[in-house]
C-alpha positions as CSV (number, residue, x, y, z in Angstrom):
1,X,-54.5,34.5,20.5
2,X,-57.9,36.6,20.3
3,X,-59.0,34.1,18.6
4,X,-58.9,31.6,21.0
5,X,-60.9,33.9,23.4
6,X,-63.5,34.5,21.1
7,X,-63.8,30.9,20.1
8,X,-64.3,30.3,23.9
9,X,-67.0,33.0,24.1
10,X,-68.6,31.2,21.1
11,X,-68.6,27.5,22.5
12,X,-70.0,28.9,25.9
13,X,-73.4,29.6,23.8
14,X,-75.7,26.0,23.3
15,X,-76.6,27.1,19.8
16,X,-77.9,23.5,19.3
17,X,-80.0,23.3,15.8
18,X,-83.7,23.9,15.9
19,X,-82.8,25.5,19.6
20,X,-82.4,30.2,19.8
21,X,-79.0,31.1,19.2
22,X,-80.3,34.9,20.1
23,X,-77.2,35.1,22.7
24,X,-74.4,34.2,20.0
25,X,-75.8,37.0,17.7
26,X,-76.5,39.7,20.7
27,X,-72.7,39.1,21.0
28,X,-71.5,38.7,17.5
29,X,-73.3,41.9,17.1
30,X,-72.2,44.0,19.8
31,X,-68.3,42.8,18.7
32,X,-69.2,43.9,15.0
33,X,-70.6,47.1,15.8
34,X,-68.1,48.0,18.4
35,X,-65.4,47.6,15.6
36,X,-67.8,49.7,13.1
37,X,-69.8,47.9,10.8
38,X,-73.0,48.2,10.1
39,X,-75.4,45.5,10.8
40,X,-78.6,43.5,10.1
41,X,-80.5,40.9,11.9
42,X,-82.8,38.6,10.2
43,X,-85.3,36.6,12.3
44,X,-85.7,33.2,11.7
45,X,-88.5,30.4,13.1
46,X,-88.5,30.1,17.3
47,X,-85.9,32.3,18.7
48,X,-83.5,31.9,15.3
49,X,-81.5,34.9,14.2
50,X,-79.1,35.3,10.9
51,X,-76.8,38.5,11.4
52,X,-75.0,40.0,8.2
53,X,-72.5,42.8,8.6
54,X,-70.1,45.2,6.4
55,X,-68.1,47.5,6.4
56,X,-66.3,49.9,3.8
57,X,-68.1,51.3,0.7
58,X,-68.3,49.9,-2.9
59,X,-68.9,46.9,-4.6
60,X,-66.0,43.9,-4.0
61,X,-64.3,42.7,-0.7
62,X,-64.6,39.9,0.7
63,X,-67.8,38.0,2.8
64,X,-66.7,35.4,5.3
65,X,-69.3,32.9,5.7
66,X,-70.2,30.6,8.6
67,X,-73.3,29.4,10.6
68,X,-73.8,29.7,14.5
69,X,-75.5,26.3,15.2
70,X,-73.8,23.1,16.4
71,X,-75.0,19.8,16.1
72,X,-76.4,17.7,19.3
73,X,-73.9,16.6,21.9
74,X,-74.8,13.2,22.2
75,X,-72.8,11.5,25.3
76,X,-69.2,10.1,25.8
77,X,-67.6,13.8,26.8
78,X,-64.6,13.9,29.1
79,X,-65.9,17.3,30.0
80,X,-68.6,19.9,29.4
81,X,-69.5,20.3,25.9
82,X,-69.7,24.2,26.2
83,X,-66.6,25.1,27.8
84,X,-63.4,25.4,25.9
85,X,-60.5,23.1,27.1
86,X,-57.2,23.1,25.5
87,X,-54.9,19.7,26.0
88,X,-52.1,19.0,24.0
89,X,-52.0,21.7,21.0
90,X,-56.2,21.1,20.4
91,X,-59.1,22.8,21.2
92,X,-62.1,21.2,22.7
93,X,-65.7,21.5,22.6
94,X,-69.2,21.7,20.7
95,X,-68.8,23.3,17.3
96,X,-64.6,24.4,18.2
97,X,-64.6,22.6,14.5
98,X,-67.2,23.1,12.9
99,X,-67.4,25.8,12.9
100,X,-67.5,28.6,15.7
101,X,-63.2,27.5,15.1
102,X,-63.6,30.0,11.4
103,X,-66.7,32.1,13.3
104,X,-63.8,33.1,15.4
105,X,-61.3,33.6,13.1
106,X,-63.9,35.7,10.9
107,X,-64.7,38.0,14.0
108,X,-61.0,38.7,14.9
109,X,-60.3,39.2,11.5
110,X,-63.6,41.6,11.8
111,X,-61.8,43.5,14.6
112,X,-59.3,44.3,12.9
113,X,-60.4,45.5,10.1
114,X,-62.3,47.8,11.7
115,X,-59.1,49.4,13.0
116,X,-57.4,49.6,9.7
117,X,-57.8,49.0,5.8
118,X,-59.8,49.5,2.7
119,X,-61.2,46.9,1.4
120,X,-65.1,46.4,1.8
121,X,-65.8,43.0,4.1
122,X,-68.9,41.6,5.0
123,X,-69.4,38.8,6.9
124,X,-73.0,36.3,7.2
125,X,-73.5,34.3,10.6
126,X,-76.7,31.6,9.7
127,X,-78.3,29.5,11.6
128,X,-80.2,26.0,10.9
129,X,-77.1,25.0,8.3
130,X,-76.7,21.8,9.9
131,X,-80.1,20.6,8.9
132,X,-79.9,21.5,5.3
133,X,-78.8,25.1,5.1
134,X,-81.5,26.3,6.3
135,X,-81.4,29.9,7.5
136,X,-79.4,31.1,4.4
137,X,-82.0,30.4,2.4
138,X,-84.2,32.6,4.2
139,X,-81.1,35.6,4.5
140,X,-79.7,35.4,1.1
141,X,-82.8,37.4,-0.7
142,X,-81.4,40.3,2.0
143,X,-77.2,40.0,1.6
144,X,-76.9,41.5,-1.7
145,X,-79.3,44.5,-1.0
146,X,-77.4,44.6,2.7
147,X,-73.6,44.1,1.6
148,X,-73.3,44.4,-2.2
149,X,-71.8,41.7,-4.3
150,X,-68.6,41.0,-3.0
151,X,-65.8,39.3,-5.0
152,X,-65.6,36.3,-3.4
153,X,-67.6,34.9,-0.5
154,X,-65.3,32.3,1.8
155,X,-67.2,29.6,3.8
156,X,-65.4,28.8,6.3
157,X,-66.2,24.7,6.8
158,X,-63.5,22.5,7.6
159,X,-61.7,21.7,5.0
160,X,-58.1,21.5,6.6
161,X,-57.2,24.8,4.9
162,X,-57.5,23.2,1.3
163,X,-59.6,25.2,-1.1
164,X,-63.1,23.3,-2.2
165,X,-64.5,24.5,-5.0
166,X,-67.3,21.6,-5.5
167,X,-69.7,19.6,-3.8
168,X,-72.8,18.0,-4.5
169,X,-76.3,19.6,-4.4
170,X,-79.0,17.9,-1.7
171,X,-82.7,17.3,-1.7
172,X,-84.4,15.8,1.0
173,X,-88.3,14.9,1.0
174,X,-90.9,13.5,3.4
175,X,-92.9,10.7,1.7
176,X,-96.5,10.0,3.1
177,X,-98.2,6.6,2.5
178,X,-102.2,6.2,3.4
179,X,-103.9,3.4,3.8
180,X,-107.4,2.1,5.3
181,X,-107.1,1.1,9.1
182,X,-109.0,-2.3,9.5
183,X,-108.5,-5.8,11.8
184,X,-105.9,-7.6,10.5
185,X,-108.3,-10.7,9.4
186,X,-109.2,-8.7,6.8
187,X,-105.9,-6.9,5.4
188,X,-107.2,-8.2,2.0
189,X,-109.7,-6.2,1.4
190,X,-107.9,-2.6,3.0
191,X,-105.0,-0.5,1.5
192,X,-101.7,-1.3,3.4
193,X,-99.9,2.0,3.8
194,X,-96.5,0.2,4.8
195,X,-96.3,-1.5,1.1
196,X,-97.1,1.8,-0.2
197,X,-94.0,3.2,1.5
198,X,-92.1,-0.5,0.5
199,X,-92.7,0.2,-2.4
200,X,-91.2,3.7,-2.9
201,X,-88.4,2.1,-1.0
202,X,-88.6,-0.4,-3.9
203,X,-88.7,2.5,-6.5
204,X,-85.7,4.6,-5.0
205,X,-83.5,1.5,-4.9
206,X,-83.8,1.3,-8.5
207,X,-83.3,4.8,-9.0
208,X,-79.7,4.6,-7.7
209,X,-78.8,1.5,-9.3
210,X,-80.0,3.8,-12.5
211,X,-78.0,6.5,-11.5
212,X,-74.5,4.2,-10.5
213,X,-75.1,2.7,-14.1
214,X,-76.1,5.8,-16.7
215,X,-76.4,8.7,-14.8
216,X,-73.7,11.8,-14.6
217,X,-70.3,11.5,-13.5
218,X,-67.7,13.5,-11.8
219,X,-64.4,11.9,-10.8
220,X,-63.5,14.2,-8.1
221,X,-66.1,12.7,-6.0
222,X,-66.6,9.6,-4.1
223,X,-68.9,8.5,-5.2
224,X,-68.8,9.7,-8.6
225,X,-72.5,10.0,-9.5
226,X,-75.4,11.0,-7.9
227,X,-77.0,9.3,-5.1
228,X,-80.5,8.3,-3.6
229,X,-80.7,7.0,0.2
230,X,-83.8,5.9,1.9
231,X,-82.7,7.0,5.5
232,X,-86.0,6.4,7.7
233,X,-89.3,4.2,7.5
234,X,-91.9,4.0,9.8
235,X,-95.5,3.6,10.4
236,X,-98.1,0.9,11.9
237,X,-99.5,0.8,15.4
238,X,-100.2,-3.0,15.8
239,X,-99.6,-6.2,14.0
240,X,-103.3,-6.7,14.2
241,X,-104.2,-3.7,12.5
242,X,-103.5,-2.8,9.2
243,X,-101.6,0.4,8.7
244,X,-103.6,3.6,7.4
245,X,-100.3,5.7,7.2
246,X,-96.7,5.3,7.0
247,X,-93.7,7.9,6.0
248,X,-90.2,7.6,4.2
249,X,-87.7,9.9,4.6
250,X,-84.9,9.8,1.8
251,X,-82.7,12.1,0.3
252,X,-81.3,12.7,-3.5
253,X,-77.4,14.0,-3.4
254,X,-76.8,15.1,-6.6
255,X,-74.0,16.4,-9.3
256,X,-73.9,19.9,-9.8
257,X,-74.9,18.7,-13.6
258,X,-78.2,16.7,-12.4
259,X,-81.2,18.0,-10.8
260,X,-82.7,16.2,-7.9
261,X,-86.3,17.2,-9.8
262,X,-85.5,15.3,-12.8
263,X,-83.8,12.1,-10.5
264,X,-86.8,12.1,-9.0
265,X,-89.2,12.8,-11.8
266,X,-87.8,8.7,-12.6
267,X,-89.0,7.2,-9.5
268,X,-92.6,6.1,-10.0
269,X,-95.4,6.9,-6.8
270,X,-97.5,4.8,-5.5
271,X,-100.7,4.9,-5.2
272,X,-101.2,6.6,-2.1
273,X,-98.4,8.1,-1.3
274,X,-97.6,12.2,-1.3
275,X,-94.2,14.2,-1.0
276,X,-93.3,17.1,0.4
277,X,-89.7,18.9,0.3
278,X,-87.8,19.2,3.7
279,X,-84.6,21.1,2.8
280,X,-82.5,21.8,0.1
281,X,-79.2,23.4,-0.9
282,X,-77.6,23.7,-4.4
283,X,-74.6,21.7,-5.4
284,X,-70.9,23.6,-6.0
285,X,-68.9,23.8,-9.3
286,X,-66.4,26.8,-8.9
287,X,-64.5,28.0,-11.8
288,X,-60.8,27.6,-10.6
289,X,-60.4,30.3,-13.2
290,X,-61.9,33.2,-11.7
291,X,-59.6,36.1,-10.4
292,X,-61.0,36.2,-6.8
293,X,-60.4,32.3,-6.5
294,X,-56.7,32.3,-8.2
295,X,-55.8,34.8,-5.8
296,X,-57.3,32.9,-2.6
297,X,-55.0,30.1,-4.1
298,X,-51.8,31.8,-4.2
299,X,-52.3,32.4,-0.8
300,X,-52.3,28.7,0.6
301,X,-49.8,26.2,1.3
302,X,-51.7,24.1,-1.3
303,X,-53.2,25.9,-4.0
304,X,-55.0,22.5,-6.1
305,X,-58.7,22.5,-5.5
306,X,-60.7,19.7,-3.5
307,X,-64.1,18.3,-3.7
308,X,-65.8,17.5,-0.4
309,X,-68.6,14.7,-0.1
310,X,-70.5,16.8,2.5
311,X,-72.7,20.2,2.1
312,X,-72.6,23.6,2.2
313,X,-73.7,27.2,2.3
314,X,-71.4,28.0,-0.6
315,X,-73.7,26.6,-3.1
316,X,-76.3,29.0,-1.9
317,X,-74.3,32.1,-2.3
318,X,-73.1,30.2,-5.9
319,X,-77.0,29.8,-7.0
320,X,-77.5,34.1,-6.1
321,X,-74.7,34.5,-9.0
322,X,-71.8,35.4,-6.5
323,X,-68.3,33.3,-6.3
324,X,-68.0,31.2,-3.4
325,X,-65.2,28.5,-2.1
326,X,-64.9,26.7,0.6
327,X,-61.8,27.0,3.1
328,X,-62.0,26.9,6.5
329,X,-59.4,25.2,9.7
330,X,-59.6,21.9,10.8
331,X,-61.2,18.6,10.2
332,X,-64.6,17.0,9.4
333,X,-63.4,13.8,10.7
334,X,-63.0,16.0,14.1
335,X,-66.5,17.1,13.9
336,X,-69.9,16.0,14.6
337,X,-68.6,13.4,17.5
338,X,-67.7,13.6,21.6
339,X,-64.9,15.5,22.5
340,X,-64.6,17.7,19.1
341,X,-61.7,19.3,18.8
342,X,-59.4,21.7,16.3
343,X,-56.0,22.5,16.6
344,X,-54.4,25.2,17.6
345,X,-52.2,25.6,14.8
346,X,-55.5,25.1,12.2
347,X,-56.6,28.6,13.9
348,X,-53.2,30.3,13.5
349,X,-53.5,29.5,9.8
350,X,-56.4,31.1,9.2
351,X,-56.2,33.6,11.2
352,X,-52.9,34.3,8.8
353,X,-55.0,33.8,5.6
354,X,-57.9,36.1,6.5
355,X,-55.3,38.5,7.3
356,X,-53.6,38.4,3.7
357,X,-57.3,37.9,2.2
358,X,-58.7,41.0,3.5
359,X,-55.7,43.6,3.4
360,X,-54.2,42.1,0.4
């Protein structure tokens, strides 16, 4: 299958987040332009690059979606990470999942098409999705200028070839607590900036028993309301010396119907303490009724929609006014852990659906 050697080409490049992924592009690049479409690269911070491509003329087509970076690889590999090994019908390595597996897929489909058919495709490689959809923040002011608005935009996360059409929205914030360094013999007199971070801990606690109790809900996820999660709290140098900063890192997952603004517009500061946004990416909320996304769903095995409880880029493209989905081979349980894998079979079927997609 081509795309089994171009998923192998794909795994060979470390495109670790917050590391260059300028090789995978060069390469993506030369493969798109070699087949005939136009391209443009889009630099992002320290050796980043987003690619778009198209090809065809006129508004419509299809744009297949899917980000070049892969997530750390950690330890407890039976092999190297960055070489492709196939054992028993699956497909090992970094990122085989999710999700150089669709990148792949997207770039054979990509060959063909530049060999035969009509329709206009596009496709958008980003980089920096897996901490918070980054770079297509910073390439989606230059797609529809670049490749038009096409009809539907396919991200290609694993989602076992099942058709998402929702997910929940993410905001994620650095908090900042000050205090007054002094000996400990006098913490009395001297702001603590550890209970100023307690208590914003404190404060988002409630804010999620709020939100579990009266906030929005939505039965197709799990859960089915919004969330808040304090992930990380640190600060102090010595237990004789009272802390003069501290920091919180939490998040706000949120409905498509809530904003993470006015969650957090509930959740009183302390004195002391100052935010500042890390990431963000909207939520999803797909009309199942829309043309482009009935006729994706004819197409699959299973055409009743799914939620999934994770991100993506599809609520980015959704926010710019075009219609996105997610669909996309294999598993997130076979993702983000030693020995990832995909298999075989997940590629063959979309391989067969971006076939149908873009010629149908």
């Amino acid at each position: 299958m081509r795309e089994v050697e171009l998923l192998a080409e794909a795994v060979a490049f470390a495109t670790v987040t917050d590391g260059p992924n300028g090789g995978l592009v060069d390469w993506a690049e030369a493969l798109l332009r070699g087949a005939g479409f136009e391209t443009r690269r889009i630099a992002g911070p320290e050796g980043r690059f987003g690619l778009l491509a198209k090809i065809g003329t006129g508004e419509g087509g299809v744009l297949l979606s899917a980000h070049s970076d892969v997530v750390p690889v950690g330890e407890g590999w039976s092999g190297d990470p960055f070489t492709l090994r196939e054992r028993e019908g699956r497909l090992y390595g970094r990122g085989a999942c999710d999700m150089k597996g669709f990148l792949a897929c997207a770039l054979a489909a990509a060959e063909r098409r530049g060999k035969a058919g009509v329709r206009p495709l596009s496709l958008a490689i980003s980089f920096d999705e897996e901490i918070g959809c980054r770079g297509i923040a910073e390439m989606i002011g230059d797609l529809i200028p670049f490749v038009g608005r096409p009809e539907l935009v396919l991200v290609g996360e694993p989602t076992g070839m099942r058709l998402c059409l929702g997910h929940k929205g993410k905001t994620a914030w650095r908090a900042v607590a000050t205090g007054k360094a002094a000996h400990s013999a006098q913490a009395p007199y001297h702001r603590n900036a550890l209970h100023g971070a307690a208590e914003l801990v404190l404060a988002l606690k409630a804010a999620q028993a709020r939100l579990a109790e009266e906030g929005a809900r939505d039965a197709a996820f799990d859960p089915p309301f919004s969330t808040v999660h304090a992930g990380v709290m640190r600060g102090g140098a010595a237990l004789n010396i009272v802390p003069e900063a501290a920091e919180v890192l939490f998040e706000i997952r949120h409905l498509a119907k809530e904003s993470p603004e006015a969650i957090l517009a509930g959740v009183p500061l302390p004195d002391g303490v100052t935010l500042n946004q890390i990431s963000r990416y909207p939520g999803l909320a797909t009309d199942p009724g829309l043309p482009a996304v009935a006729r994706l769903a004819g197409m699959l095995d299973d055409p009743a929609p799914v939620t999934v409880s994770y991100g993506t880029e599809a609520g980015v493209f959704a926010e710019a006014g075009l219609t996105a989905v997610v669909c996309g081979p294999g598993h997130m349980r076979d993702a983000h852990r030693a020995d990832e894998s995909i298999a075989v079979s997940e590629i063959a079927r979309c391989a067969a659906l971006l076939e149908r997609l873009i010629e149908g």
